[in-house]
N, C-alpha and C positions, 0 to 999 in steps of 0.2 A: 665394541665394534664387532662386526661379523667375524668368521673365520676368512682370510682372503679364499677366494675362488681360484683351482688351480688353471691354466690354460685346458682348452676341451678341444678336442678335434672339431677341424669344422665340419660343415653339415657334406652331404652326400654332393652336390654343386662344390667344386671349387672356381674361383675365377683364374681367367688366363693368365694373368701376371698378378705380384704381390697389390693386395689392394692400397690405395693413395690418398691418406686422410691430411691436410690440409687445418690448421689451425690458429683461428684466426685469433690474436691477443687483445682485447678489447679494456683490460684494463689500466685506467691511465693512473694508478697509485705507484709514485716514484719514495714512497718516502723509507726510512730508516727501517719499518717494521716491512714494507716489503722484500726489503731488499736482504733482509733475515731467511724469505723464502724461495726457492725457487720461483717462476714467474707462471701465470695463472694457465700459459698456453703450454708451460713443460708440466703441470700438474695435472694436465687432462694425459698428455703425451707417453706419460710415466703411469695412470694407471691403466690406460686403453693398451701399452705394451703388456701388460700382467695378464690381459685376456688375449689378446692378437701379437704375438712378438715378431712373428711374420712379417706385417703388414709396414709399408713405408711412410713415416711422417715427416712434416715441415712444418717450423710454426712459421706467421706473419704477422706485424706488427702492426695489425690496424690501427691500433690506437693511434699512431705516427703516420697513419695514411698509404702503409706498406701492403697493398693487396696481390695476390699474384694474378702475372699478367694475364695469365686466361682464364676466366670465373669458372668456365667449362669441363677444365681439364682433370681434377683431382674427380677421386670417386665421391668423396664424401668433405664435406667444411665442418668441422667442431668450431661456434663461437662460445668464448671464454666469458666468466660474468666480470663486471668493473664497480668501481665509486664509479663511475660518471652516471649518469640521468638521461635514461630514452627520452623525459618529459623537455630535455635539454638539448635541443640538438646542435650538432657540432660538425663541419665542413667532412671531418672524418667518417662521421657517422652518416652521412648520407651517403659519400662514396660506397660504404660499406653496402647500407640498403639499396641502392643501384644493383650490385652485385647478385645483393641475396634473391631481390626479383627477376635478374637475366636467368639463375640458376634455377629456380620454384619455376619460371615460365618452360624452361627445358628441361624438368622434371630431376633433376639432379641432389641428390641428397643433401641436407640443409640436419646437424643436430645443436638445438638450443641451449644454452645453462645458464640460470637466472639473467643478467644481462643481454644474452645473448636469445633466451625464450621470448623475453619483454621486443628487442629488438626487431625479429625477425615478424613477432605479431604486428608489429606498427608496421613494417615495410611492407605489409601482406594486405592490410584494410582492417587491421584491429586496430584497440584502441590500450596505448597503458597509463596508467596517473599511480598517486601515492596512497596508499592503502589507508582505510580510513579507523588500522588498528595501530597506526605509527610503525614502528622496527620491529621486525621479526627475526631475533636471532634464537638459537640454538639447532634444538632439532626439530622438525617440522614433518610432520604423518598423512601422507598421501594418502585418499581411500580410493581405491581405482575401480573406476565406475564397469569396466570389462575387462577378460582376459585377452591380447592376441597373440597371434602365432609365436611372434620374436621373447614374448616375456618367457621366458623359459632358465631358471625356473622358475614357475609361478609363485606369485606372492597376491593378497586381496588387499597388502595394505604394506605402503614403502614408506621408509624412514631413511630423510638424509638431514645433511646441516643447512641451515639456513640462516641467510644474515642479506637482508631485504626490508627497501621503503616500499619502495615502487614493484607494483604487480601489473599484467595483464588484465584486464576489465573487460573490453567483451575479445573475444579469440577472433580472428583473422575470417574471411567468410570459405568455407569448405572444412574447415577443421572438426575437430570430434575432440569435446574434452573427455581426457583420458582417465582423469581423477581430482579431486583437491580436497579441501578444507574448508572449517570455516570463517577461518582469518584470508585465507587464498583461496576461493574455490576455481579458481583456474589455474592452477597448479600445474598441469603439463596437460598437453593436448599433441594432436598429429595431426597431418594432412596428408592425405592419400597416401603411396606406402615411400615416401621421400621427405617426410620434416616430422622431426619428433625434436618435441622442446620440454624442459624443466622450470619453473623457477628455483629449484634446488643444486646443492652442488653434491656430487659424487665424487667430484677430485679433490676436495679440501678432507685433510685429516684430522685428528682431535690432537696432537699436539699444533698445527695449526690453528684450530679453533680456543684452544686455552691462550696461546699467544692472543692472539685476537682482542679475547676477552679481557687480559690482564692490562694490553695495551692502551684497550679505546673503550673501559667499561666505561670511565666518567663521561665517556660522550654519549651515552646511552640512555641513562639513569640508572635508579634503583630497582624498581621492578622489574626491569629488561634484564638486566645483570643478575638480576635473584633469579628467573626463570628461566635464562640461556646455563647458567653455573649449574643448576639441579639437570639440563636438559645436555651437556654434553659431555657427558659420560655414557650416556644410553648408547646401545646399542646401535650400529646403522648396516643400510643396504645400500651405500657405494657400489661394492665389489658385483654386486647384482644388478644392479641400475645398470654400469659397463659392461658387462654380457648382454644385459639388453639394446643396449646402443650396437654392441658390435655386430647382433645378431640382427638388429632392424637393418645396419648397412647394410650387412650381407643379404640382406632377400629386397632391400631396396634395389641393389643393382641385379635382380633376376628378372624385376616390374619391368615394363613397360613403362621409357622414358614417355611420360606426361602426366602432368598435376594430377 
């Protein structure tokens, strides 16, 4: 794994009060091995403090139908990834898309991770199904098709964990895919300067990910398990991926509120 990145001064803009990131819990895994971890929306909360300690967080328990009452209000919504299935949809899960298109139509910042990427593409006019390489666990190498302003510091090619059926199929319509693969080639994508999404995770860790694997290898198979066990020990770019989330909010909120 990286060296962690330490907090960086922000840019020459500060905002008028502490910024207000909002995070939405999507995953509905209640079971023994989750409950071994922190919960999917303190794991984004916990590494987006190591870059922004400043800034004020809440999580929401979407999964349970917990959204906060104003879609409008927070500067920014981080959705968390889950077991559950965008191809599945659930009473929960549209409430939440409701939200995510009040927010994208009033230009307000929207950032994806696996689940939460898949999600927001469907609520937008894309389309996601189950990947036609089966499970993707380990670690998964983004090739990013351009540099922008927020990636700083640059990288032509990001590595996070991954552990994904279901992907994005085609992107939402206005978006720009940002980069992928070729088990994902829609791997993360953006729309205008207010929704950046992953299907990767940057808040899960490698003692997370060996749990994981030691847990639920036999639901995997053999060659999933052979290829994730060689793949996460490698190296990754979490702590870089969360400087660039924290740096897109912050010039998301210098834009001009609209798509």
């Amino acid at each position: 794994m990286s060296e962690p990145l330490a907090p960086t001064p922000h840019a020459a803009w500060q905002p008028p009060q502490p910024v207000r990131v909002d995070v939405l819990l999507m995953n509905t895994d209640r079971s023994a091995f989750a409950q071994r971890h922190p919960d999917d929306a303190q794991k984004v909360i916990t590494a987006l403090q190591a870059i922004r300690p400043d800034w004020a967080y809440r999580a929401w328990a979407a999964r349970d139908g917990e959204l906060p009452p104003d879609t409008l209000t927070a500067d920014a919504w981080v959705l968390t990834g889950s077991v559950a299935s965008v191809t599945q949809p659930e009473p929960w899960m549209e409430r939440a898309a409701d939200a995510l298109r009040q927010r994208h139509a009033a230009g307000r910042t929207l950032v994806g991770l696996c689940f939460g990427h898949q999600l927001i593409a469907q609520a937008l006019g894309g389309t996601v199904g189950r990947s036609a390489g089966g499970f993707r666990l380990g670690v998964a190498e983004t090739a990013l098709a351009a540099q922008e302003p927020w990636m700083d510091p640059p990288l032509s090619r990001l590595s996070l964990f991954a552990a994904h059926e279901d992907q994005v199929q085609q992107p939402p319509p206005g978006a720009r895919v940002l980069g992928g693969n070729a088990f994902c080639p829609v791997s993360a994508y953006a729309i205008g300067q207010h929704v950046l999404c992953t299907q990767y995770h940057p808040e899960l860790t490698r003692p997370f990910m060996r749990d994981l694997l030691a847990t639920f290898g036999h639901k995997f198979g053999a060659p999933v398990v052979a290829q994730a066990a060689g793949e996460i020990e490698q190296p990754v770019d979490a702590d870089t991926f969360m400087r660039w989330a924290a740096q897109f909010i912050e010039r998301s909120l210098q834009a001009p509120a609209s798509p």
